[in-house]
KOLZAVO-594026 format. One record per residue (C-alpha): residue in three letters; x, z, y; residue number from 1. Coordinates in nm, 2 decimals, padded with zeros to 4 digits. Each point is the difference from the previous one (the first is absolute). Layout:
{"ALA", {X, Z, Y}, NUM}
...
This chain:
{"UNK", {11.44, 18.47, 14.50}, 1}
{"UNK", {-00.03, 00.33, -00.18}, 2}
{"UNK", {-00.22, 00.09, -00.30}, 3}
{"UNK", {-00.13, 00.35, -00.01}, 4}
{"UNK", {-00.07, -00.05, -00.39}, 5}
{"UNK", {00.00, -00.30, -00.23}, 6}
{"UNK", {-00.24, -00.17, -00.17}, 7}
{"UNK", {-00.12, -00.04, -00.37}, 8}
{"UNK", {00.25, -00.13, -00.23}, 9}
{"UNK", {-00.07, -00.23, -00.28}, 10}
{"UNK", {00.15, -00.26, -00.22}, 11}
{"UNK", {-00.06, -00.36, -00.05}, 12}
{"UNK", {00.18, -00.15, -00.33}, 13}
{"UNK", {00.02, -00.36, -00.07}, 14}
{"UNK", {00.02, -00.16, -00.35}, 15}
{"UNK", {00.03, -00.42, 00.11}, 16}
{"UNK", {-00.09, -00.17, -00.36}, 17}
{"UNK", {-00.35, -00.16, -00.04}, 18}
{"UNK", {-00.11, -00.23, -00.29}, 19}
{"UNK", {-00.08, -00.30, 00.21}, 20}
{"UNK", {00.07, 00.01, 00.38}, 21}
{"UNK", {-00.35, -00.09, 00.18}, 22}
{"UNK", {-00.03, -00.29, 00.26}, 23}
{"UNK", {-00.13, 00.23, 00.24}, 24}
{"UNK", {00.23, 00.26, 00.00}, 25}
{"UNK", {00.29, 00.09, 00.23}, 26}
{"UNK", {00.11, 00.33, -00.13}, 27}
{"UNK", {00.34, 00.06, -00.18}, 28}
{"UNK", {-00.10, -00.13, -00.31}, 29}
{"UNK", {00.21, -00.16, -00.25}, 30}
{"UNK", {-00.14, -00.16, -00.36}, 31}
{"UNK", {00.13, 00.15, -00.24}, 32}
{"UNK", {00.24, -00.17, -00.25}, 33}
{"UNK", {00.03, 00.20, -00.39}, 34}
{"UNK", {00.03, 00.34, -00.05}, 35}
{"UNK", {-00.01, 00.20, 00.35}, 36}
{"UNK", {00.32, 00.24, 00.06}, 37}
{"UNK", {-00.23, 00.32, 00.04}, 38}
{"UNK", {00.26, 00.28, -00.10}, 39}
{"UNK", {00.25, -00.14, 00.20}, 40}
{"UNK", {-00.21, -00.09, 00.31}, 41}
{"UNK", {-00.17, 00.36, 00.00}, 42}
{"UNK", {00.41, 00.16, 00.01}, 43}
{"UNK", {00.04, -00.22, 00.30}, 44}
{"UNK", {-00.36, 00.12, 00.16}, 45}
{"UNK", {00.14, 00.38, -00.04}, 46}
{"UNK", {00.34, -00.09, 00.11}, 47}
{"UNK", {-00.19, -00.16, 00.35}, 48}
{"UNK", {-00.17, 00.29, 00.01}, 49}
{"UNK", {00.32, 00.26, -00.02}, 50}
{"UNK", {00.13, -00.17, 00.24}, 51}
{"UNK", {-00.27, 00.06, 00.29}, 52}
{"UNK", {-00.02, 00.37, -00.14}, 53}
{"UNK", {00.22, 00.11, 00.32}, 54}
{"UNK", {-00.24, -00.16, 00.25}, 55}
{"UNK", {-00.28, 00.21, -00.11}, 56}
{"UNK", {00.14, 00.37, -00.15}, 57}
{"UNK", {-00.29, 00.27, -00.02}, 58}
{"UNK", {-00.29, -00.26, 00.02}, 59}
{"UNK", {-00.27, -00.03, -00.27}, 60}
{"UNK", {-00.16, -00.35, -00.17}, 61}
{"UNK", {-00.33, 00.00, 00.11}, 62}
{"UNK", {-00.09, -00.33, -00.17}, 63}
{"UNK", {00.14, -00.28, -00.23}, 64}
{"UNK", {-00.06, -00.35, -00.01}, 65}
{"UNK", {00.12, -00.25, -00.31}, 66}
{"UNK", {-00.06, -00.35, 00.12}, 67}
{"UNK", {00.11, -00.35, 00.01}, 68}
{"UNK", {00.01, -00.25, -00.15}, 69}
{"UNK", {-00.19, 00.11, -00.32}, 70}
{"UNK", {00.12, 00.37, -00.07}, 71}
{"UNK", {-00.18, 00.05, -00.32}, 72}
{"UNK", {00.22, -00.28, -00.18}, 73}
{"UNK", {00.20, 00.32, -00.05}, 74}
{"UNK", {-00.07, 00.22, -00.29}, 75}
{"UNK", {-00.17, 00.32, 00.04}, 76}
{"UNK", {00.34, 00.18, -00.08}, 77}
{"UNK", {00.22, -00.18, 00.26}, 78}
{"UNK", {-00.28, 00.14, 00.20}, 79}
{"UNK", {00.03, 00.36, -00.10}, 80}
{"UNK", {00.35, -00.05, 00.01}, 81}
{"UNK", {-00.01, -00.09, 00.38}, 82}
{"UNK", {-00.19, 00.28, 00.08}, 83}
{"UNK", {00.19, 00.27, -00.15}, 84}
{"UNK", {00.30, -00.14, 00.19}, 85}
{"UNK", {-00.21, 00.01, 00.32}, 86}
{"UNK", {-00.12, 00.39, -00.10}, 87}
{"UNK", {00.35, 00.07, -00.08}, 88}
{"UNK", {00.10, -00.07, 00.31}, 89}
{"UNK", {-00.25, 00.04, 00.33}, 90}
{"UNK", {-00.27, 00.24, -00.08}, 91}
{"UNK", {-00.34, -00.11, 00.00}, 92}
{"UNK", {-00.28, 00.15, 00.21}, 93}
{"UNK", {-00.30, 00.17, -00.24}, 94}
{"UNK", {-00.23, -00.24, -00.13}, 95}
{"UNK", {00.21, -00.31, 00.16}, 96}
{"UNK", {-00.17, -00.34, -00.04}, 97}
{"UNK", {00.22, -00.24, -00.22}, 98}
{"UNK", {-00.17, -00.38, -00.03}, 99}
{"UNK", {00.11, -00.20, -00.15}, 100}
{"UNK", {-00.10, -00.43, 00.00}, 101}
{"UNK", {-00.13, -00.21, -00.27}, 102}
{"UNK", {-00.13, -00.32, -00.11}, 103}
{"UNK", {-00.25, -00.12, -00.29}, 104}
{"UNK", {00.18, -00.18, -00.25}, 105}
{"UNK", {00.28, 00.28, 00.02}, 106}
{"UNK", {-00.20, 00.30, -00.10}, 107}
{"UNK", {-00.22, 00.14, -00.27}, 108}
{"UNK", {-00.11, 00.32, -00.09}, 109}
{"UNK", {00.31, 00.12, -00.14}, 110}
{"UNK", {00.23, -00.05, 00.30}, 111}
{"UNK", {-00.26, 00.18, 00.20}, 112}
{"UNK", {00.02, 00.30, -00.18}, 113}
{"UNK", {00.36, -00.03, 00.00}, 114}
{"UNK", {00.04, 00.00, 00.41}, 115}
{"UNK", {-00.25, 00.30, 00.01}, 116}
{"UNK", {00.22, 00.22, -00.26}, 117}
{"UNK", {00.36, -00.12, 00.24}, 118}
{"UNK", {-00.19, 00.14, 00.31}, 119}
{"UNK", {-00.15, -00.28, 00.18}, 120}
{"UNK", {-00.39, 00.12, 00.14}, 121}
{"UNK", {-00.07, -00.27, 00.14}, 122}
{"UNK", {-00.06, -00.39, -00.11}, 123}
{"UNK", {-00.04, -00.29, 00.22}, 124}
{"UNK", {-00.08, -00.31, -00.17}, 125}
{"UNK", {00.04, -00.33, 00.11}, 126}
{"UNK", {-00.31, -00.21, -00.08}, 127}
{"UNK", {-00.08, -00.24, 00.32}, 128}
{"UNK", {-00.34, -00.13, -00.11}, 129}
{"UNK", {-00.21, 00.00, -00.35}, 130}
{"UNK", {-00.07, -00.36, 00.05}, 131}
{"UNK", {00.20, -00.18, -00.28}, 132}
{"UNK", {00.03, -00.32, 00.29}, 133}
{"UNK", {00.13, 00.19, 00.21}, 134}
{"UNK", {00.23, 00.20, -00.16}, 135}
{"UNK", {00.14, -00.38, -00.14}, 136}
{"UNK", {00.00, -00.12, 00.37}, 137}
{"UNK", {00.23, 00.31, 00.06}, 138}
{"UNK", {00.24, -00.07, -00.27}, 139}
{"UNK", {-00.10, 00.36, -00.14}, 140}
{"UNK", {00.09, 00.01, -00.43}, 141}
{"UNK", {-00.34, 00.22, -00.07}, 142}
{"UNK", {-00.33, -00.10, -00.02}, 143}
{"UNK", {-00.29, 00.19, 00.14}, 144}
{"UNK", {-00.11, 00.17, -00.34}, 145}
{"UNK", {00.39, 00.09, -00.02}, 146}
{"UNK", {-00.06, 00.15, 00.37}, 147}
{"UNK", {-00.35, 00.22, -00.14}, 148}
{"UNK", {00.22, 00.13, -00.29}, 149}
{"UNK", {00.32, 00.17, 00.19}, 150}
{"UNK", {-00.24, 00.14, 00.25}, 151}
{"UNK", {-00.18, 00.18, -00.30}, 152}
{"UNK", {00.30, 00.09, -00.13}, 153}
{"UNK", {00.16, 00.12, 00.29}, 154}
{"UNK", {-00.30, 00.22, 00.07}, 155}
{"UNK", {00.02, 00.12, -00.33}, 156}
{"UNK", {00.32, 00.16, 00.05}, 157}
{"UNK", {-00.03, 00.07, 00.40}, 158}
{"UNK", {-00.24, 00.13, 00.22}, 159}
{"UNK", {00.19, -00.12, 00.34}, 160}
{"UNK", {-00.02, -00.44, -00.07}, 161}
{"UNK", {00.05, -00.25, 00.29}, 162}
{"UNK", {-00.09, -00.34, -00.05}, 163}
{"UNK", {00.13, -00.31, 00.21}, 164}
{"UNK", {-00.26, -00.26, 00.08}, 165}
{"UNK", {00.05, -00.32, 00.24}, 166}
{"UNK", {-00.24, -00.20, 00.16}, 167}
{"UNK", {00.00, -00.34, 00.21}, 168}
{"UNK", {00.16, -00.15, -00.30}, 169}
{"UNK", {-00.02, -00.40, -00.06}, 170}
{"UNK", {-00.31, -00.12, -00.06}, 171}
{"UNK", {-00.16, 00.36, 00.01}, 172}
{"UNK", {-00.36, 00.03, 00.14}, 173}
{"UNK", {-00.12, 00.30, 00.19}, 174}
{"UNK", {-00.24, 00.08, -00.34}, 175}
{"UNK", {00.34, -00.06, -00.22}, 176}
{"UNK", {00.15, 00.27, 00.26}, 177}
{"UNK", {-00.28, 00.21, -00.06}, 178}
{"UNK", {-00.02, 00.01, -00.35}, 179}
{"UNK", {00.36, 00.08, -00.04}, 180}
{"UNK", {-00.05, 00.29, 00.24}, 181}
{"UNK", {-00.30, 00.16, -00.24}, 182}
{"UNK", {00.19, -00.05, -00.32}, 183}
{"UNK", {00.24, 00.18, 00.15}, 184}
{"UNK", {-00.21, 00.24, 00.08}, 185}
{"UNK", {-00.22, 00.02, -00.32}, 186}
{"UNK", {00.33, 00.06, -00.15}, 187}
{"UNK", {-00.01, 00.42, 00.12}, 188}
{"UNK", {00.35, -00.04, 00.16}, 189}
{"UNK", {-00.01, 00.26, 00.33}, 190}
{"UNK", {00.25, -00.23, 00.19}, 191}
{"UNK", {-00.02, -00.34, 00.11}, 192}
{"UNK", {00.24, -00.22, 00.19}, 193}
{"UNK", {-00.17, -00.33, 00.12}, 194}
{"UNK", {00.25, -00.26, 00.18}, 195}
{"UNK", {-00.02, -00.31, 00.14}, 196}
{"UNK", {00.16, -00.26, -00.16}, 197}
{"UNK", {00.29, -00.12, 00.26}, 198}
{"UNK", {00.27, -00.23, -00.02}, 199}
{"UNK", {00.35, 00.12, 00.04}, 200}
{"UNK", {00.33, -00.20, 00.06}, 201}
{"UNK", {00.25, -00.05, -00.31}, 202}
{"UNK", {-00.33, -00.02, -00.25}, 203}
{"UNK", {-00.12, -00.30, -00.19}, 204}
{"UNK", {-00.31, -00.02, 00.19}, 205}
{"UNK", {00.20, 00.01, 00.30}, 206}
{"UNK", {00.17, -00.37, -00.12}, 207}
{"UNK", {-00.32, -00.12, -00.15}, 208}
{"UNK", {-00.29, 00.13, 00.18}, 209}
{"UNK", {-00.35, 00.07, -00.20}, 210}
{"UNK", {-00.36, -00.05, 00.16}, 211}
{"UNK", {-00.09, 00.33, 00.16}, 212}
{"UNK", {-00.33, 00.14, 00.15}, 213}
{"UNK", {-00.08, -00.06, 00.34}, 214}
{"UNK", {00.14, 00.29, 00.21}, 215}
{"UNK", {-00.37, 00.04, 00.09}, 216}
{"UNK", {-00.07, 00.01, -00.31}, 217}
{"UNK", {00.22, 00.26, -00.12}, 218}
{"UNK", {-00.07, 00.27, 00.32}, 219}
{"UNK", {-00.34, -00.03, -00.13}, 220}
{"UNK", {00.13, 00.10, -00.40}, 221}
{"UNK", {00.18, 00.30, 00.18}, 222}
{"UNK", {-00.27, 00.08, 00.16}, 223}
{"UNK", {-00.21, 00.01, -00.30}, 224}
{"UNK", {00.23, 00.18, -00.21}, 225}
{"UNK", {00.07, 00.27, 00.23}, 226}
{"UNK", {-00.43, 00.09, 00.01}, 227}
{"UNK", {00.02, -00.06, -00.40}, 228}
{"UNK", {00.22, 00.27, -00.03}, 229}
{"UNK", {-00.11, 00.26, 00.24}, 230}
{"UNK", {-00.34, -00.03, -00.15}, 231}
{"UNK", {00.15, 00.07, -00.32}, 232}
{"UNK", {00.17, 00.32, 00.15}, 233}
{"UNK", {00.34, -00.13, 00.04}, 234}
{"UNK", {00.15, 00.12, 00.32}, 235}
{"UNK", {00.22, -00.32, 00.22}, 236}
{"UNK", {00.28, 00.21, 00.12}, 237}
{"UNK", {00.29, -00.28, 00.05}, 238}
{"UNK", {-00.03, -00.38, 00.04}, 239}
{"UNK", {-00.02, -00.07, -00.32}, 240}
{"UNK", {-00.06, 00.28, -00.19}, 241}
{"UNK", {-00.33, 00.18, -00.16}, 242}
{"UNK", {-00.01, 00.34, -00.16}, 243}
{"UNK", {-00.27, 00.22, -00.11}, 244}
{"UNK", {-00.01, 00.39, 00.15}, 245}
{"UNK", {00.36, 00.20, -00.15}, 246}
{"UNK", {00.17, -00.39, -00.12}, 247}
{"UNK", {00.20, -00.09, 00.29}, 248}
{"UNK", {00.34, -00.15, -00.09}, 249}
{"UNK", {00.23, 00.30, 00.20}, 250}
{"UNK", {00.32, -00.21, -00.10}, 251}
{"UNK", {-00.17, -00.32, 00.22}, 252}
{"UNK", {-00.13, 00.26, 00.30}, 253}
{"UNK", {00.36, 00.12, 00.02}, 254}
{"UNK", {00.13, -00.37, 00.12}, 255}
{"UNK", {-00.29, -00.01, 00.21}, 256}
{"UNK", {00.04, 00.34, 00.15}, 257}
{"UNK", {00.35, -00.11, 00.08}, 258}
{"UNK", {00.13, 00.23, -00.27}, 259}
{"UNK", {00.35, -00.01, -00.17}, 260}
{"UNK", {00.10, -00.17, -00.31}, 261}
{"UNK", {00.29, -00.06, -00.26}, 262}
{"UNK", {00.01, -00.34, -00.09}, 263}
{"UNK", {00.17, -00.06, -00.33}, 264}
{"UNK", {00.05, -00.29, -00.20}, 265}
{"UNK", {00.08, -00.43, 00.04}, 266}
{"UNK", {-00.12, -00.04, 00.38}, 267}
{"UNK", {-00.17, 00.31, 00.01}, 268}
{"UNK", {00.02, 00.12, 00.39}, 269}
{"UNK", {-00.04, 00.35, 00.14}, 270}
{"UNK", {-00.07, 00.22, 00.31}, 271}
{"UNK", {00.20, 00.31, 00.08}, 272}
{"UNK", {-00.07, 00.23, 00.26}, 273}
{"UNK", {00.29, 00.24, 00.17}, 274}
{"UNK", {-00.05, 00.26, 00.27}, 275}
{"UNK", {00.15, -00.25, 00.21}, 276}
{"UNK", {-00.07, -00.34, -00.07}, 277}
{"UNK", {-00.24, -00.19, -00.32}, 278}
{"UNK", {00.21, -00.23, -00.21}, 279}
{"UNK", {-00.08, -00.27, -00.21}, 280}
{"UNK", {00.14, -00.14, -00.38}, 281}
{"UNK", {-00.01, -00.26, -00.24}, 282}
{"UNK", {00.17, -00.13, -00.27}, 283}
{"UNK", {00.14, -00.32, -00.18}, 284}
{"UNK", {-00.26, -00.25, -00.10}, 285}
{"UNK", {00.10, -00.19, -00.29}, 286}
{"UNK", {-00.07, 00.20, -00.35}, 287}
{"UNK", {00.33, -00.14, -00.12}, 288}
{"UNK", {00.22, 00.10, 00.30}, 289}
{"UNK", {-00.20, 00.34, 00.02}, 290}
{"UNK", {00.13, 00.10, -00.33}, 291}
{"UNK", {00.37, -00.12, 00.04}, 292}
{"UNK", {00.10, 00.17, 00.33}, 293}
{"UNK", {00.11, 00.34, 00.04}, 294}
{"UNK", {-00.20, 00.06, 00.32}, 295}
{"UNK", {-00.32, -00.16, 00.05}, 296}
{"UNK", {-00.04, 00.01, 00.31}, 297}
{"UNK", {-00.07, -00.26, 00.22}, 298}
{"UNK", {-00.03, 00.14, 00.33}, 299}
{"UNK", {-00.07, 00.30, 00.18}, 300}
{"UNK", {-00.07, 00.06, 00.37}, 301}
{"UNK", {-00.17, 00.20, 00.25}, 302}
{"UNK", {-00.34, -00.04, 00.15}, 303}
{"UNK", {00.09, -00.08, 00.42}, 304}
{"UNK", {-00.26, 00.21, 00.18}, 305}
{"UNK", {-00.16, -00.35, 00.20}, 306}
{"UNK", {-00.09, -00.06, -00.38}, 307}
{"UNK", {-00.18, 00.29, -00.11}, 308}
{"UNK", {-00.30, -00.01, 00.16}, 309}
{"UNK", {-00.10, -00.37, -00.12}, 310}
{"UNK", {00.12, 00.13, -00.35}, 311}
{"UNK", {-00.26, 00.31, 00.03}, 312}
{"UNK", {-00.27, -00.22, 00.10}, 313}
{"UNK", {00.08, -00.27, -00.30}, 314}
{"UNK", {-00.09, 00.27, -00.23}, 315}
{"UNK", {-00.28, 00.25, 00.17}, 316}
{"UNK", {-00.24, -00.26, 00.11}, 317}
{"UNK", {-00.06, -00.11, -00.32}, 318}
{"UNK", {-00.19, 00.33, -00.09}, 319}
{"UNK", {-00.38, -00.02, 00.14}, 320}
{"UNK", {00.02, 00.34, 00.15}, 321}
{"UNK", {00.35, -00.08, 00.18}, 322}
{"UNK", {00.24, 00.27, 00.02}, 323}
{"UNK", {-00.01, 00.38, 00.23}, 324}
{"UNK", {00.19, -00.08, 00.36}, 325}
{"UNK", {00.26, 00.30, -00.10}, 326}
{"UNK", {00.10, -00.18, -00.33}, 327}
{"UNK", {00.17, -00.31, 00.24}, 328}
{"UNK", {00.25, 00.29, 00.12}, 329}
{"UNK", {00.00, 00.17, -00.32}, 330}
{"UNK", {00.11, -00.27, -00.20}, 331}
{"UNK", {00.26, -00.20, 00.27}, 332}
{"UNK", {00.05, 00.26, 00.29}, 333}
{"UNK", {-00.15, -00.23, 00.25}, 334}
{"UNK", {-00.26, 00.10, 00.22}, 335}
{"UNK", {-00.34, -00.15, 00.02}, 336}
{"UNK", {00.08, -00.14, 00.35}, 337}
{"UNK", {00.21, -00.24, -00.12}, 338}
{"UNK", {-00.23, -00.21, -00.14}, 339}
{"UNK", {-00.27, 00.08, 00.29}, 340}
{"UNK", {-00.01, -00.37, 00.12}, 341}
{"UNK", {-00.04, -00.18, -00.33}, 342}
{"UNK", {-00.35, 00.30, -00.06}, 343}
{"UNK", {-00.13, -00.12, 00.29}, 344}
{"UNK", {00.02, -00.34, -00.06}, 345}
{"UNK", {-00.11, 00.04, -00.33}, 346}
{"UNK", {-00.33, 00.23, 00.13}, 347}
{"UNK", {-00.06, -00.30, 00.26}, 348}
{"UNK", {-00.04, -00.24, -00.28}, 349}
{"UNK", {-00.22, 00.20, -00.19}, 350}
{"UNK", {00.30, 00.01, -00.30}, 351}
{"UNK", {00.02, 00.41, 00.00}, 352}
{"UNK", {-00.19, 00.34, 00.02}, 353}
{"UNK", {00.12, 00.28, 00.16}, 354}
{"UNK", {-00.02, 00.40, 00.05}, 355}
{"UNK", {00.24, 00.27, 00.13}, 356}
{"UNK", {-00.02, 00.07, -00.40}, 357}
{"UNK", {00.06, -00.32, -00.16}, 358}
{"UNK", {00.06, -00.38, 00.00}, 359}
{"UNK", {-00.16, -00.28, -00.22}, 360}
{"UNK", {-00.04, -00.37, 00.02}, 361}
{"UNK", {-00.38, -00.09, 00.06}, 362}
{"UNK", {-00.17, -00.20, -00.19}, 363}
{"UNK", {00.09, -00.29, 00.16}, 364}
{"UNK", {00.39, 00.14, -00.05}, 365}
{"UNK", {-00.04, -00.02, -00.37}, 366}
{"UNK", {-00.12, -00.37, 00.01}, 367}
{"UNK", {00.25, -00.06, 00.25}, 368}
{"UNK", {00.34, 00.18, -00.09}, 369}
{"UNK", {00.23, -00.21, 00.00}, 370}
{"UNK", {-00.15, -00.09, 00.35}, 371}
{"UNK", {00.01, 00.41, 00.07}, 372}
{"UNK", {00.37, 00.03, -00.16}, 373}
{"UNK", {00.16, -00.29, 00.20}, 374}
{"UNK", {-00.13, 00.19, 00.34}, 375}
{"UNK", {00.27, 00.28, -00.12}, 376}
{"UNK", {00.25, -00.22, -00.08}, 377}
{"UNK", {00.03, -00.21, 00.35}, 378}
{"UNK", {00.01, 00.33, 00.13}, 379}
{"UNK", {00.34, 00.07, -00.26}, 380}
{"UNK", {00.15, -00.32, 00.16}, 381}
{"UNK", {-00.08, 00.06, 00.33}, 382}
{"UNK", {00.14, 00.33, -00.05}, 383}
{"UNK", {00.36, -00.19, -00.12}, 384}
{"UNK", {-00.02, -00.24, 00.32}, 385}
């Protein structure tokens, strides 16, 4: 493989501690026990990223992402003291978008104003549904009032919010999916990200199972929030993700453009690319043995070329519009006709749209990926055979 140039470069940082871990949740998230370790924890996040300065000399940050785990448990000046660090040592591209994540019940006003003065532009915050039930069938420590008042703080001190709603929850009704989807948008927030509620090995709910909607049920709640929001003018550019014209999340669209990116932090992982070959990174899990070893990392390795295409896919076929056919050689330095087999399987069943221009899954791709995705993966281990 040979790149010609690389891709966007931006950087993922991963703060582990929540208040109370959630029963659904299978992130690297840790509850937190007394006073958090923030000083010393961000000298460790800039000492992670020192070391990974030689891997990417001359490049610019063109995003920033603060997430966990529940990054804004950390004061507003560990904040600003993270991002100096970062400034001080990878420039960042002109008007770079920094998010960073938060929950109600960890936020007012104040903290809001505090991010916005360290640099952050961007807030995403965590609420999952306005419905107080729901929210206590989740395990979530905020109430839906709690929820209404950091989204009007947050907008009072940002213009670029996200907010994190989940449907197909227990016990939720198609009009309890609904409603939660119009609070969120009667908030004003221009960005919306609407999951489904799955359950993920290693989680409470995995052990102890809760009464979801039918899957019938909840195709049909997608399917109604996705004509909610365009006809409140916000655009579905990914899976699960709703912005309105000029809000798109550019740090998200460069992991789904199969971009680059520093991952720093407990368990953070990270993506590499060389003229030669695309790497990838990650780092020790546990907070505690994070912060006691001298290197961090947990392993390091490179991409094998039978792997890359299946990776591409993962990522690009998530947007609705797909991706341009050069950016498949552009970002691996594999040609198009590699993959030629699993297209045309995937045209046959209807799964993907095609031009000489461009390549999107269909409609029926979108309720289907995973269905789509494995088509591209057989063809990875058929490839290794």
């Amino acid at each position: 493989m040979k790149l010609a140039v690389l891709p966007p470069l931006a950087l993922y940082v991963h703060i582990p501690w929540c208040v109370r871990k959630c029963p659904y949740c299978d992130f690297n998230s840790h509850e937190r026990s007394g006073a958090l370790p923030e000083k010393e924890y961000v000298g460790k996040l800039l000492e992670d990223l020192e070391s990974l300065l030689p891997s990417v000399w001359g490049r610019r940050l063109s995003s920033v992402f603060i997430g966990g785990g529940t990054p804004s448990l950390f004061a507003p000046e560990s904040i600003d003291a993270l991002l100096s660090g970062v400034r001080a040592r990878l420039p960042l591209e002109p008007g770079a978008e920094i998010t960073l994540e938060a929950n109600p019940g960890t936020v007012e006003a104040r903290r809001f104003r505090g991010f916005r003065d360290a640099g952050v532009s961007r807030i995403s915050v965590g609420v999952q549904s306005f419905d107080d039930a729901m929210l206590r069938a989740l395990g979530r420590i905020h109430g839906g009032d709690e929820a209404r008042r950091a989204v009007e703080s947050a907008l009072a001190a940002f213009d670029n919010v996200n907010l994190d709603l989940m449907y197909g929850l227990p016990g939720q009704s198609a009009a309890m999916a609904r409603a939660d989807i119009e609070a969120g948008v009667a908030t004003g927030v221009p960005h919306l990200s609407a999951y489904q509620l799955t359950i993920e090995p290693n989680t409470v709910f995995f052990s102890k199972p809760p009464p979801l909607p039918e899957h019938d049920l909840s195709a049909d709640m997608q399917v109604m929030i996705e004509e909610l929001l365009n006809d409140n003018n916000f655009e579905h550019y990914e899976t699960s993700a709703f912005a309105r014209p000029g809000h798109r999340c550019r740090h998200n669209l460069n992991y789904w453009e199969f971009g680059d990116y520093l991952g720093i932090g407990a368990g953070a992982h990270g993506k590499v690319s060389f003229p030669d070959r695309v790497t990838r990174h990650s780092r020790i899990k546990q907070p505690k043995e994070y912060l006691a070893a001298q290197d961090t990392l947990a392993e390091e390795k490179t991409i094998a070329a039978d792997e890359l295409p299946f990776e591409f896919m993962l990522n690009t076929l998530r947007l609705v519009d797909g991706f341009p056919v050069g950016l498949l050689t552009e970002r691996t330095g594999l040609a198009v006709s590699v993959i030629e087999k699993q297209l045309r399987q995937a045209e046959q069943q209807g799964l993907i749209e095609r031009d000489w221009k461009r390549i999107r899954p269909s409609a029926k791709g979108q309720r289907f990926l995973n269905e789509l995705l494995e088509l591209f993966l057989d063809g990875e281990r058929s490839g290794r055979a």
